[in-house]
Structure formats: structure tokens, C-alpha cells
N, C-alpha and C positions, 0 to 999 in steps of 0.2 A: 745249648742247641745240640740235640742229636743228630747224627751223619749215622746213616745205615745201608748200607752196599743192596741192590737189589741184586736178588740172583738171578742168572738166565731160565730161561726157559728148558726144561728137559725133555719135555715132550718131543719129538718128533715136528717138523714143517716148518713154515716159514711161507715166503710170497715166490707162489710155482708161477713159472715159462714153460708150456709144452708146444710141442707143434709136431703133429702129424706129419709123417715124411714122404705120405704119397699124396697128398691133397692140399698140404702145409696149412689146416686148417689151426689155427692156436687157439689154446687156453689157458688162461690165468687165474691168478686168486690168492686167496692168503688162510691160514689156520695153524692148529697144532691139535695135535693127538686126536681125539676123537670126531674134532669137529675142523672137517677142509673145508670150504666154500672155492669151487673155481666157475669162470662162466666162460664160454666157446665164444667166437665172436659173431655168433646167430643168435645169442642170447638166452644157448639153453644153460642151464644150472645143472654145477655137477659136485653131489654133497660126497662128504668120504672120512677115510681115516689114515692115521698113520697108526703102525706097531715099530717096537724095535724087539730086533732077534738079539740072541746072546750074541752073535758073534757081529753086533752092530750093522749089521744092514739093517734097511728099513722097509717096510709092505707097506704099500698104499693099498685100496682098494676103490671107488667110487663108481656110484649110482648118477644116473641122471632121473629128469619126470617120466618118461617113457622105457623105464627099463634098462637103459642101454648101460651098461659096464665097462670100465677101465682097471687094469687090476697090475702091478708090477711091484719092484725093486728098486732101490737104492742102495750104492755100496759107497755114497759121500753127497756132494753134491750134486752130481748127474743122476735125473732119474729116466728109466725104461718103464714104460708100461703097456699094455698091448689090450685091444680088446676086443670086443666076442667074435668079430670077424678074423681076428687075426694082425688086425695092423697096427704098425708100431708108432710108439709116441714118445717123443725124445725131448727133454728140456734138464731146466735147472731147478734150484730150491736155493732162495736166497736167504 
């Protein structure tokens, strides 16, 4: 019998928590690298990606169906991302 260690994952992501901090509107979901999936709790879908920079921070970026954008940073766990109006969006990446 073979035993073979899987590797982790390298991609970027994991299962997002955000919440909006002037509405505390949240959204969750799960992916890696190119493909995020998260959903608001209005039921809209919000697709996206991760990148990693040299110096290990990570870009999100995500679309919803109507346009609307989310776009930020990661320098660990916590992520920031803000979008097109301006407002920020604060969670984790587990």
C-alpha cells in the first residue's frame, strides 16, 4: 500500500467572512486563485480572483451580475477591500 502526503493548496483563498462596516451587510464563500465564489446575504453572487505579489500580499478583485466591484488587499489573514463607492469591507480568509 502506498501513502502519499497531499500537498496544500498554493493558490491564494480559502472560505471568506466580510462585512461591510457601515451597513454590516456580509459575505461569504469559498475558492482559490482564479475562481472565488462569495454570496451577500441578499443573494447576490460575487465571482473573482485572487493574485499573489512578490512580496506576499494578495489582490482580490470581484464582480457581482450587475456590475458592481469589490477590489482590495491582503497582507495574512485579514482581508480589506473597498468598492466603487468607496466603502470598506473587512473580514477574514480561512
Amino acid at each position: 500500500m502506498s501513502l502519499t502526503k497531499r500537498r496544500p493548496n498554493r493558490q491564494p483563498g480559502g472560505f471568506f467572512h466580510l462585512q461591510e462596516e457601515k451597513t454590516k451587510t456580509r459575505v461569504s464563500g469559498y475558492g482559490h486563485g482564479d475562481y472565488i465564489k462569495l454570496k451577500d446575504e441578499y443573494g447576490n453572487i460575487w465571482l473573482g480572483s485572487a493574485e499573489t505579489n512578490a512580496d506576499n500580499s494578495i489582490v482580490y478583485r470581484f464582480r457581482d451580475g450587475t456590475g458592481k466591484t469589490l477590489s482590495g488587499i491582503s497582507s495574512g489573514l485579514m482581508v480589506t477591500l473597498r468598492d466603487e463607492k468607496g466603502n470598506t469591507w473587512r473580514g477574514a480568509v480561512d
